[in-house]
C-alpha positions in Angstrom: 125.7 55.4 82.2 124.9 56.4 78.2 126.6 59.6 76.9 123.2 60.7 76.0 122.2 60.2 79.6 125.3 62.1 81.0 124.7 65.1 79.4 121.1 65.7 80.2 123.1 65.5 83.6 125.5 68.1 82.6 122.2 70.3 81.1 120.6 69.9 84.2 123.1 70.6 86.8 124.2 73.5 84.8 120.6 74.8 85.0 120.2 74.5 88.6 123.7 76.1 89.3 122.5 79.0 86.6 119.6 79.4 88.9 121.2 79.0 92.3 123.9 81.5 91.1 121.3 84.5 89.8 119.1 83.3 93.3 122.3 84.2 95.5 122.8 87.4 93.1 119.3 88.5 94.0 119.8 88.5 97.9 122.7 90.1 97.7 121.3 93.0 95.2 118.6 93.2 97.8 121.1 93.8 100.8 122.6 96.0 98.8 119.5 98.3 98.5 118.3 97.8 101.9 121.8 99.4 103.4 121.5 102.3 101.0 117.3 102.8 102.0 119.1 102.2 105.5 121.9 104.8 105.5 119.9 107.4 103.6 117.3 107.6 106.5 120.3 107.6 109.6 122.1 110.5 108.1 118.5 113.0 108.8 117.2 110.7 111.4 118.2 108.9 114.7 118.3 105.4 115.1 114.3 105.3 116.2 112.9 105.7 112.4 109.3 105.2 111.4 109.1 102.2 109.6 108.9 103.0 105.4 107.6 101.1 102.3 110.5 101.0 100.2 112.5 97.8 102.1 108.7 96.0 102.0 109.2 96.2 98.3 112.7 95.8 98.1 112.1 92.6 100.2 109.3 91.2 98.3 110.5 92.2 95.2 113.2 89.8 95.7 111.1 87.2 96.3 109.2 87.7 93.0 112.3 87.4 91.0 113.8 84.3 93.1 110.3 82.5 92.4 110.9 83.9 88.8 114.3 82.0 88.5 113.0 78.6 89.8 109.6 78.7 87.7 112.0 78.7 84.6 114.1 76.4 85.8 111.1 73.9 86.8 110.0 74.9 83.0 113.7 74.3 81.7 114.0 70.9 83.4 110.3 69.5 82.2 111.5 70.5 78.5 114.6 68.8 79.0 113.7 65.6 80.5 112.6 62.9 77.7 110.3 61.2 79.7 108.4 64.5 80.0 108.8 65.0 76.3 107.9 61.5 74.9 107.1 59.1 77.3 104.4 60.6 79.0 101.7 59.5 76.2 101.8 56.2 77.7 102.4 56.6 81.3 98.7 58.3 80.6 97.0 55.9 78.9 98.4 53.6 81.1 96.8 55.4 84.4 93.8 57.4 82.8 92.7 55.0 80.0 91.3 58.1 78.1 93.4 61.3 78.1 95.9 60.9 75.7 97.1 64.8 75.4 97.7 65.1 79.3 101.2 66.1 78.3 100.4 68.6 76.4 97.8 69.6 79.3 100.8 70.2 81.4 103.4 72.0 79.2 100.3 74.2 78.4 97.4 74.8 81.5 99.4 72.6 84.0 102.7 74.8 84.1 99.7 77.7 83.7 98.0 76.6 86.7 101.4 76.1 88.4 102.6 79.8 87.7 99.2 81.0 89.1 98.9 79.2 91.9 102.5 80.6 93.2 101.8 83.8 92.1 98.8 83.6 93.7 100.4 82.4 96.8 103.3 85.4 96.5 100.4 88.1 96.0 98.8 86.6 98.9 101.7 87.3 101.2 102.6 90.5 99.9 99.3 92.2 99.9 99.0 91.2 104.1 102.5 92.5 104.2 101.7 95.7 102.6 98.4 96.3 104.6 100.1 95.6 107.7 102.7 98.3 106.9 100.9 100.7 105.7 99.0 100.5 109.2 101.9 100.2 111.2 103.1 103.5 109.7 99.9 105.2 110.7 100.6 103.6 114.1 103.6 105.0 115.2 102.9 108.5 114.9 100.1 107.5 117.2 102.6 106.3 119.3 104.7 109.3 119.2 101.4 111.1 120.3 101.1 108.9 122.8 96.8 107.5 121.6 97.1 104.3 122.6 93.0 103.7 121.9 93.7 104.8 118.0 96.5 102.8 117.9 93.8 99.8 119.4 91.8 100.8 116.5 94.0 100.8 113.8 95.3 97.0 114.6 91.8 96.4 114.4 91.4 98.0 111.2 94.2 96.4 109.9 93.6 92.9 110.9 90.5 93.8 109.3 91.8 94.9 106.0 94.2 92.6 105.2 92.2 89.4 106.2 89.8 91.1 103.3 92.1 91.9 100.9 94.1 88.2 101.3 90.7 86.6 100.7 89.6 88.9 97.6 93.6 87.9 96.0 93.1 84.2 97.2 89.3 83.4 95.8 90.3 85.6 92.2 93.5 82.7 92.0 91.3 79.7 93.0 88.9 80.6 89.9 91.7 81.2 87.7 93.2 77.6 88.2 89.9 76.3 87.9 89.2 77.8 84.7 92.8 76.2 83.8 91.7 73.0 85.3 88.6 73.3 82.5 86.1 73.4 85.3 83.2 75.4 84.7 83.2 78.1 87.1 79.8 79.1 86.9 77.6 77.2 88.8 80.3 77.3 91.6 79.7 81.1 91.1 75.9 80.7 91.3 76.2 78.2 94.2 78.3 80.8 96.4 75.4 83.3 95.4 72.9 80.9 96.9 75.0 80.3 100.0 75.7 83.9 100.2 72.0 84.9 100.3 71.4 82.3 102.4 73.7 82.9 105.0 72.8 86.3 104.8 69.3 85.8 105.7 70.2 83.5 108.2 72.8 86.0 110.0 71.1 89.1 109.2 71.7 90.2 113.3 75.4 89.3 112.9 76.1 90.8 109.4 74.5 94.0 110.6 77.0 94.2 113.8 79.9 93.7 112.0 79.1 96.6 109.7 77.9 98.6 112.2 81.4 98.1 114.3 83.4 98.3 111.2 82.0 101.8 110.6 82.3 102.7 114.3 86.2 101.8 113.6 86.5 103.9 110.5 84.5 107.0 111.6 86.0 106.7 115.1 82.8 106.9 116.9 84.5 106.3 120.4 87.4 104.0 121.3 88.2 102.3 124.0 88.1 104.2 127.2 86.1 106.7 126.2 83.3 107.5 128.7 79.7 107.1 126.3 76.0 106.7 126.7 73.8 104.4 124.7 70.0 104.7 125.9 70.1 103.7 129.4 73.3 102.4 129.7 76.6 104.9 130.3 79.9 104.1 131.4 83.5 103.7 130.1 84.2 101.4 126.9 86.3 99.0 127.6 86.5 96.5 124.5 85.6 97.2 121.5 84.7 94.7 118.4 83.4 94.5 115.1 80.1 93.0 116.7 79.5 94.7 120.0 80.8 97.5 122.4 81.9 96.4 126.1 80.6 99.0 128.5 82.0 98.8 132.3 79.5 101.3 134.6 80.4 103.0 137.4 79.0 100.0 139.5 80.8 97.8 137.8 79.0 96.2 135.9 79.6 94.8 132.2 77.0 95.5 129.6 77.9 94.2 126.2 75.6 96.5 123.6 75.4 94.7 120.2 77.0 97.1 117.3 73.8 96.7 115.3 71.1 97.5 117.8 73.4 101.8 118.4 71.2 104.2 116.9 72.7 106.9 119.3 75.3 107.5 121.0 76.6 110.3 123.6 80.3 110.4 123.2 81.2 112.2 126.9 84.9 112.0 126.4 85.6 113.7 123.0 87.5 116.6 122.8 86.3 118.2 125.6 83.4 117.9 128.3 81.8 120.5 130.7 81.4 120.0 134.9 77.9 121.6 135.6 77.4 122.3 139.4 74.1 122.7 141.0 74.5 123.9 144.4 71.0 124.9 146.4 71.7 127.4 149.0 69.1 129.0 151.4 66.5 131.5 150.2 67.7 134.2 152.7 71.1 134.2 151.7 73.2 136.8 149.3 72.9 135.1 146.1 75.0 137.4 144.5 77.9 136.7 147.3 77.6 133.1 147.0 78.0 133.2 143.2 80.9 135.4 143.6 82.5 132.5 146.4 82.0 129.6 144.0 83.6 131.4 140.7 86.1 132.7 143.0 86.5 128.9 143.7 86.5 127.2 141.3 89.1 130.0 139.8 91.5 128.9 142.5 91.0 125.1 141.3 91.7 126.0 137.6 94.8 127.8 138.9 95.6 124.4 140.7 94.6 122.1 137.9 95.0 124.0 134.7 95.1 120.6 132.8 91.8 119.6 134.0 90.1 123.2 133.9 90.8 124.1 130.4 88.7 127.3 130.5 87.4 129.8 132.9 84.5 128.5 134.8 80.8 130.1 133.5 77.9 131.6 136.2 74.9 130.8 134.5 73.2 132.2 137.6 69.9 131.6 139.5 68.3 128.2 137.6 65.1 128.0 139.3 63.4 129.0 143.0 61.6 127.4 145.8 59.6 128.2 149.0 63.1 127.7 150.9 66.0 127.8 148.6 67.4 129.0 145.1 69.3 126.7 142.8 72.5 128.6 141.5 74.5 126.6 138.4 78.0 127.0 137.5 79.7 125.5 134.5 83.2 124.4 133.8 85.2 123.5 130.7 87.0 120.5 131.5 89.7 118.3 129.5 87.9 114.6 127.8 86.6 112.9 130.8 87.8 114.5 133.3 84.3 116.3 133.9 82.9 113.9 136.5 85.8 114.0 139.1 86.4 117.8 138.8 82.4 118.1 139.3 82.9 116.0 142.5 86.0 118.5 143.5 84.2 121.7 142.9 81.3 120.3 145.4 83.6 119.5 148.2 85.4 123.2 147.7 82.4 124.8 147.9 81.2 123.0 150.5 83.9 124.3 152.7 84.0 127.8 151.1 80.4 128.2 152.2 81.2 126.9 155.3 83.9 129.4 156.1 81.8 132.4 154.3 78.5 131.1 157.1 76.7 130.8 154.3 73.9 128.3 154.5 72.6 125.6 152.3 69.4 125.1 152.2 66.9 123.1 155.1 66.7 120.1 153.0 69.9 119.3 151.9 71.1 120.1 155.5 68.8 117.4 156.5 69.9 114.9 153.3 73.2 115.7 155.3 72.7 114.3 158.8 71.5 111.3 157.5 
């Protein structure tokens, strides 16, 4: 072994233990910050902390400058090897019979391309990270609130968001390096136009539904579970995707609704909902005494129930009259979908109530009732 050779040993190991030495220094700064981020948050806080940004960037961060280190070393050991330096001209000619300067290619747009396409890579990674974070921050105080159907939507959302924002980082790299690979970009450009408008026309349905769902996520139209009406079709929701909305009826019965085809919707669990109940007694009866039985009622069910009967029930009074009987209607303020099965309770209350009181509903829903 040549002297000459031996110290471009000695160079080189010396650069890769340089390296290796500030690559250990870096995870250990990092550990070093993440137990202060660590212990300044257990001091205020218990043990279960929402999750923060600042040991993300600590974390990633790191891995910027450790890909730092070794991108200067790959550099330091290209400019220090002689067959990169001098005896590349030939190896060249030798294999591409034409392109003379591909060394000079590489210590200028290869290394380029090189950088880019691991910083590329890096950014990649670290924008998903972020997005998911972010999200998962919003997502735990959903927890804590106990919405499990926002905290459906926001995973969806931020699938969503970081798939997007990975592709816009990932296709803005892939020009770069082309442009470094002296490839004219621009009929690529105008060819993904083409395809673009193509595909659009050809998947103008599906395009449509996933915008529509997207904006159903993001305005938080309904979510799963929710109780909704579109057209004909009512019942509760139980999926939810950027291209359709899964409705389970009361039959049971699965009607999948494309996203794209909702012009309205009737949201019946939102907030709150109201129990109206119609009850059709007979024309000779006090109407003024049965009103007074079935507030009286439904009073002692919101005493019962307070959860479910959020407000005090409502006579609206005498809604319309027939030959034999008068229709009297009675609403309730009820919590988010809990309308239907307090509308069902009030009926069987009053039911007995009347029954007790003697009085009478009228002839033909006596007769509904023997059947």
């Amino acid at each position: 072994m040549s002297g000459e050779t031996l110290k471009l040993l000695l160079f080189l190991f010396a650069g890769a233990g340089v390296a290796l030495a500030f690559h250990l220094l870096v995870g250990r700064l990092r550990s070093r910050i993440e137990r202060r981020l660590t212990a300044g948050r257990s001091t205020d806080i218990g043990e279960d902390t929402a999750p923060t940004l600042d040991p993300l960037l600590a974390e990633w961060l790191a891995r910027g400058l450790r890909m730092a280190i070794w991108l200067i070393f790959f550099v330091y050991t290209v400019q220090l090897l002689p067959e990169t330096r001098t005896q590349f001209d030939s190896a060249t000619d030798r294999l591409l019979h034409a392109h003379g300067q591909l060394l000079e290619w590489l210590l200028g747009h290869g290394i380029t391309a090189i950088i880019i396409a691991a910083v590329t890579i890096f950014l990649v990674r670290f924008v998903g990270a972020l997005v998911k974070t972010g999200f998962e921050l919003v997502e735990r105080r959903s927890a804590q609130r106990g919405d499990t159907s926002s905290q459906r939507r926001l995973q969806t959302l931020s699938a969503i968001m970081r798939r997007a924002a990975q592709s816009v980082v990932l296709f803005i790299g892939l020009l770069e390096i082309l442009h470094q690979l002296n490839l004219n970009i621009t009929p690529i450009l105008a060819s993904a136009g083409v395809v673009g408008i193509a595909v659009g026309f050809g998947a103008q349905s599906l395009i449509r539904d996933l915008f529509a769902g997207l904006l159903i996520l993001i305005e938080d139209q309904y979510r799963v579970g929710d109780v909704i009406r579109i057209g004909e079709t009512s019942g509760a929701v139980e999926n939810l995707t950027l291209r359709a909305t899964f409705i389970r009826s009361i039959d049971g019965a699965l009607t999948i609704v494309p996203n794209g085809t909702i012009s309205t919707v009737a949201n019946l669990a939102r907030d709150w909902a109201r129990a109206v109940v119609d009850v059709e007694v007979d024309y000779r009866e006090d109407l003024d005494r049965a009103m007074t039985l079935m507030l009286d009622t439904a009073g002692e069910m919101r005493t019962e129930r307070p959860l479910d009967l959020i407000d005090e029930p409502a006579m609206l009074g005498v809604d319309r009259l027939t030959n034999t009987s008068a229709f009297l209607r009675m609403t309730v303020k009820t919590a988010p979908g809990r309308q239907f099965e307090v509308t069902r309770e009030l009926r069987r209350r009053i039911k007995h109530a009347f029954d007790k009181a003697g009085i009478r509903i009228a002839p033909s829903m006596r007769l509904q009732g023997m059947r």
